[in-house]
C-alpha positions in Angstrom: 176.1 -81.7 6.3 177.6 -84.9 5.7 180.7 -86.4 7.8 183.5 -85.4 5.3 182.4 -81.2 4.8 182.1 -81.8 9.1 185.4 -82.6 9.2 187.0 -79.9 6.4 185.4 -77.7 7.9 186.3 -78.3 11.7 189.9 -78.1 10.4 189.6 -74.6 8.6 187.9 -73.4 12.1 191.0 -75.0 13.6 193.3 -73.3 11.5 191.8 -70.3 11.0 191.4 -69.8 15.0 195.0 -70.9 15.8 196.1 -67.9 13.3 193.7 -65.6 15.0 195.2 -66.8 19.0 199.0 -65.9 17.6 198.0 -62.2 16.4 196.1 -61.6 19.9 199.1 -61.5 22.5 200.6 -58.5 20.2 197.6 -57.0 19.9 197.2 -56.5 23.8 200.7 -55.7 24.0 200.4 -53.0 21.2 197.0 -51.6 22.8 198.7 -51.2 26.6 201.5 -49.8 24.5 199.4 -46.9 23.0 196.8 -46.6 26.0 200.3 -45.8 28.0 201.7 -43.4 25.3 204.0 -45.9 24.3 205.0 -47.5 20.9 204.8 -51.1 22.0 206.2 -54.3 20.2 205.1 -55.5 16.6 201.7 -57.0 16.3 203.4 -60.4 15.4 206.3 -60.1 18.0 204.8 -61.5 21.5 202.5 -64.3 19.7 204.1 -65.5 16.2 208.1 -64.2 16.5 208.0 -65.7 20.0 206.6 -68.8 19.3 209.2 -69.4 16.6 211.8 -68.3 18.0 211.5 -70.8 20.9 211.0 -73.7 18.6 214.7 -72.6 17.1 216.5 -72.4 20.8 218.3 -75.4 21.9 216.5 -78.1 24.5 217.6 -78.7 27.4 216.5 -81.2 30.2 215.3 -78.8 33.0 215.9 -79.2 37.0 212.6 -80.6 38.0 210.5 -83.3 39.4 210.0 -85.9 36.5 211.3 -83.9 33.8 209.6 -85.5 31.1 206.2 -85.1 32.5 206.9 -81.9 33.3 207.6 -80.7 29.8 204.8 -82.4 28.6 202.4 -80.1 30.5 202.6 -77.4 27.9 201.4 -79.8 25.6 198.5 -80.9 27.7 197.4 -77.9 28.2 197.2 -76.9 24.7 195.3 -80.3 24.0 193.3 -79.5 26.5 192.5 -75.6 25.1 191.7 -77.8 22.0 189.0 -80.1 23.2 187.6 -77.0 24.6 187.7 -75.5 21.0 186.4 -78.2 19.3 183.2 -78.8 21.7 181.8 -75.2 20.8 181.8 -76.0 17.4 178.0 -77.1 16.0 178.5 -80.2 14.0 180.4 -82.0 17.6 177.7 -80.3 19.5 175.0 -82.2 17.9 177.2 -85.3 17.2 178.1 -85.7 21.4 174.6 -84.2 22.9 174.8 -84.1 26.3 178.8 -84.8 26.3 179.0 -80.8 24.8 177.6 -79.3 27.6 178.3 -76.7 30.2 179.4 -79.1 32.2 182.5 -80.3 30.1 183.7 -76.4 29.8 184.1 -76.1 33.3 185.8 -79.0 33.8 188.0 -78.7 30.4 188.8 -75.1 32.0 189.3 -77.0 35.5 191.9 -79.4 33.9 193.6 -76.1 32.5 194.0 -74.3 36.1 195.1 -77.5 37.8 197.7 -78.3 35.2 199.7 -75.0 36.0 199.5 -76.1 39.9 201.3 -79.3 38.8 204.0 -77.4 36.9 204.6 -75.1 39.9 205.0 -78.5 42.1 207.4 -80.2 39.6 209.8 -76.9 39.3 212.9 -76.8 41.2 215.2 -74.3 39.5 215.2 -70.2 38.4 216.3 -70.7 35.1 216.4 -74.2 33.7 219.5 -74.8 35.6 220.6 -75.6 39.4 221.8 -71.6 40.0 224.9 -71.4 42.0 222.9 -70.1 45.4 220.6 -72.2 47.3 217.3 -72.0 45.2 215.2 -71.8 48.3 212.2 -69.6 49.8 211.6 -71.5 53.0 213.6 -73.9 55.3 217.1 -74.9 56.2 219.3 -78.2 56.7 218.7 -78.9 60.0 216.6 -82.1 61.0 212.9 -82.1 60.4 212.8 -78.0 58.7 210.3 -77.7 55.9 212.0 -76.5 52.9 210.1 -74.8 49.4 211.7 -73.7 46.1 210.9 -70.2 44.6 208.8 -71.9 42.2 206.3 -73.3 44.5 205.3 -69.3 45.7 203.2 -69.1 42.4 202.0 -73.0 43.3 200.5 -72.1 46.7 198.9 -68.8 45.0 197.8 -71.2 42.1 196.2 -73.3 44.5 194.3 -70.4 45.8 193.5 -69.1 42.5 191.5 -73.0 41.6 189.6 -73.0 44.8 187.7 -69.8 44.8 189.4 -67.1 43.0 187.7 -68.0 39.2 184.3 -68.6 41.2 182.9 -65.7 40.0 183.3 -66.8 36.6 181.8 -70.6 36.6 178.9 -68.7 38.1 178.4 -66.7 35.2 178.8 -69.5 33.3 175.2 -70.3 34.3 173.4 -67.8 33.6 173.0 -68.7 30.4 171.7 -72.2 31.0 169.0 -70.9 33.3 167.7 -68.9 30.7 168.0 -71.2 28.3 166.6 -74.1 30.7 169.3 -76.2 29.4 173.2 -77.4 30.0 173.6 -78.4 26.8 175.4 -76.2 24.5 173.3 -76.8 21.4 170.2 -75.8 22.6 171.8 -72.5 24.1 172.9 -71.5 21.5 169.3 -72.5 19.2 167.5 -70.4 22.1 169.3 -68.0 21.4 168.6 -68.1 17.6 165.0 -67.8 17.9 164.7 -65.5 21.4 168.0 -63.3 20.9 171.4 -62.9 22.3 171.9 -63.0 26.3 173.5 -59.9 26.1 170.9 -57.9 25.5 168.5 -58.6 28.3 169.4 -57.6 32.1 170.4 -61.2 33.6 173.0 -60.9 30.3 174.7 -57.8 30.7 175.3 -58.9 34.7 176.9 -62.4 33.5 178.9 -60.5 31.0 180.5 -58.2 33.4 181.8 -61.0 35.6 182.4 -63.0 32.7 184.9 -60.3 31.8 186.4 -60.2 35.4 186.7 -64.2 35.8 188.4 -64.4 32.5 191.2 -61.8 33.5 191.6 -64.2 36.8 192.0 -67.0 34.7 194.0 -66.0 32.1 196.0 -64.2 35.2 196.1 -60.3 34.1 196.2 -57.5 35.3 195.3 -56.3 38.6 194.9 -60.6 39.2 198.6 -61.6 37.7 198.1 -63.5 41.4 200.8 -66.0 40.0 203.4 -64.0 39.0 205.7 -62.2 41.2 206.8 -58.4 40.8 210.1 -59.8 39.9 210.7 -62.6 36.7 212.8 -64.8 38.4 210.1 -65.5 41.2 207.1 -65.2 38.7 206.6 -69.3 39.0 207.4 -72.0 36.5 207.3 -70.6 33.2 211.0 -69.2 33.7 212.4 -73.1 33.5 210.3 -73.6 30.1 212.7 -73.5 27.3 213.0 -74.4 23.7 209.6 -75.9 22.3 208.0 -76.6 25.4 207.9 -72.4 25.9 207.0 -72.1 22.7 204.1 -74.7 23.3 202.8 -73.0 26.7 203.0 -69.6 24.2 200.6 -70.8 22.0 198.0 -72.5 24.4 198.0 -69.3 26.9 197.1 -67.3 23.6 194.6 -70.0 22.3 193.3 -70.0 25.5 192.4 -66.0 25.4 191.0 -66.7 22.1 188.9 -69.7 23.3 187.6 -67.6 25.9 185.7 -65.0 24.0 184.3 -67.7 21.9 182.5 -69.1 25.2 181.3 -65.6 25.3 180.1 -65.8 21.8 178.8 -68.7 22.2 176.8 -68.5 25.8 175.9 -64.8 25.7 175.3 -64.2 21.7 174.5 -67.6 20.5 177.2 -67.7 17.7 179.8 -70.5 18.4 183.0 -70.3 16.5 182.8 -72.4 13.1 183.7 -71.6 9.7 181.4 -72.7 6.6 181.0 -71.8 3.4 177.1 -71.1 3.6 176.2 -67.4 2.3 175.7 -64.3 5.6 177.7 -66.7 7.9 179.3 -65.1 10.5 179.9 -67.9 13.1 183.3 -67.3 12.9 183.7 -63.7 12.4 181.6 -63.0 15.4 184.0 -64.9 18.2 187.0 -63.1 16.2 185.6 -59.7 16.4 184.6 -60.8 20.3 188.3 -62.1 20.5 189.9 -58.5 19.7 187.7 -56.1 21.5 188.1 -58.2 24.9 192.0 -58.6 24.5 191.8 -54.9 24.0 189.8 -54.0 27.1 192.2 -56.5 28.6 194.9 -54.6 27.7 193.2 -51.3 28.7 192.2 -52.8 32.1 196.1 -54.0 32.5 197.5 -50.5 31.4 195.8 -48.6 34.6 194.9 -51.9 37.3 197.8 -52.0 39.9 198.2 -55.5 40.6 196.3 -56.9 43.4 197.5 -58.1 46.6 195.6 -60.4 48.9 194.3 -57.6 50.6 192.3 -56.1 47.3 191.8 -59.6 45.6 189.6 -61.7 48.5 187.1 -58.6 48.3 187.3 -58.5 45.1 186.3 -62.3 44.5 183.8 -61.9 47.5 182.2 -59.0 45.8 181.7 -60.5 42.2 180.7 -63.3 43.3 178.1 -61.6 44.7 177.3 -60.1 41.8 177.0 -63.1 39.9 174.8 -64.6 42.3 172.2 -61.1 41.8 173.2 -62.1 37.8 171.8 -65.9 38.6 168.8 -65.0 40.6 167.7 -62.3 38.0 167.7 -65.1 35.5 165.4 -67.1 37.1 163.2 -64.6 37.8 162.9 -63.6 33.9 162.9 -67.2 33.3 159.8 -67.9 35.5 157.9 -64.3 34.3 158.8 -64.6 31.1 
């Protein structure tokens, strides 16, 4: 494939995955809708009509700590959903080696957790605006008192969330290079083209079930919406978003559920997301198909989880972890018998 088709094609993939991320917020809203008995929004309401209708609302400059960095970090973290994107595709798999590796999608996904720490720590208002009440959780005027904004609630939980609560998941993540005796993504995925798909082999299935559960504590769903409070206007930073930069952070939270499964596709079934023209190519219309059923059995898992407190989340982490680990230590021992 020569450098120009490379390129078309890495932009159809583009386009044709960014179309796919708006339709899958209203297709979990839809299917938590019906598992509930419920009709539920339009399939192009929570992703596509809410995108652009934030782009149309009026900007304002919010209340927080370096304003113009702050609404900027919507727009990181869709670049940074991107790069992840565009390092599962083949042709920049085999043109950056080593640089596409496990490795760089853990810390891609790092980047992504950290960045919503930072907007938590740069918000200072409930919505957009100063309110007319003291916009305070914590401290008073007198000399020396430690004060805290609502906001910063979900940035202490957010903090939490980064150092141990997606653990399970990066574990996971490594099943897959244990059996495949590598960290770089090309030759997991050729592995898997000659051997079979992850999935189907005991080590697989384990990494796919904590796979499923890391992802719902990353993408913060049901029962671990850790960051939001049961009430909107303490449910963290997102509230002071307006205008495009809500519409941006709409757009990279559904990319990044998107994204997701086409790890998944790509770690556990060995087809990574790319579009091409070549005759019984599903490399795309695997990760889409993986895409829709687990936004539906996130939705499903939303429409009966209670949310978690700290109480039911630490065991929780504690005890897929654990699992993983079993998942990890069963790999290695098929590796080395096999």
């Amino acid at each position: 494939m020569d450098l120009l088709t490379a390129i078309i094609y890495i932009v159809v993939t583009f386009i044709i995955g960014g179309f796919v991320a708006l339709w899958l917020p209203g297709i979990e809203k839809k299917s938590e809708a019906r598992v509930q008995q419920r009709l539920g929004p339009q399939l192009t309401s929570p992703g596509i009509y809410t995108t652009l209708k934030f782009f149309y609302k009026k900007a304002l400059k919010p209340n927080a700590v370096m304003p113009g960095l702050y609404n900027a970090l919507p727009v990181i973290t869709l670049i940074v959903v991107a790069a992840l994107f565009l390092i599962l595709m083949p042709p920049v798999m085999v043109a950056w080696g080593p640089f596409a590796s496990i490795v760089a999608v853990v810390g891609l996904l790092k980047v992504e957790e950290v960045l919503y720490l930072f907007m938590s720590s740069f918000s200072q208002s409930l919505m957009s605006k100063t309110m007319p009440f003291p916009d305070q959780s914590k401290g008073g005027k007198h000399l020396d008192a430690k004060q805290s904004f609502l906001e910063t609630i979900s940035a202490s939980r957010s903090l939490k969330l980064i150092s141990y609560g997606s653990l399970p998941f990066y574990i996971a993540l490594f099943i897959p290079v244990i059996m495949a005796g590598s960290i770089d993504l090309v030759e997991i995925v050729k592995f898997q083209q000659v051997n079979g798909a992850f999935l189907f082999t005991l080590p697989g299935i384990i990494g796919s079930i904590v796979f499923f559960i890391g992802l719902l504590i990353i993408l913060n769903a049901n029962p671990f919406a850790y960051l939001k409070g049961p009430s909107d206007v303490i449910q963290g930073p997102i509230m002071e978003y307006m205008s495009k930069s809500r519409a941006v952070y709409t757009m990279a939270h559904a990319s990044l559920i998107f994204v997701g499964a086409c790890i998944y596709s790509t770690l556990f079934l060995g087809m990574p997301p790319f579009f091409s023209l070549a005759p019984l190519n599903l490399s795309i219309v695997i990760p889409i198909i993986c895409s829709i059923i687990i936004t539906m059995a996130i939705a499903v898992t939303s429409a009966f989880a209670p949310l978690f407190t700290n109480r039911e989340f630490y065991p929780t982490v504690i005890a897929t972890s654990m699992i993983a680990v079993v998942g990890v230590i069963t790999a290695c021992l098929t590796t080395i018998i096999l």
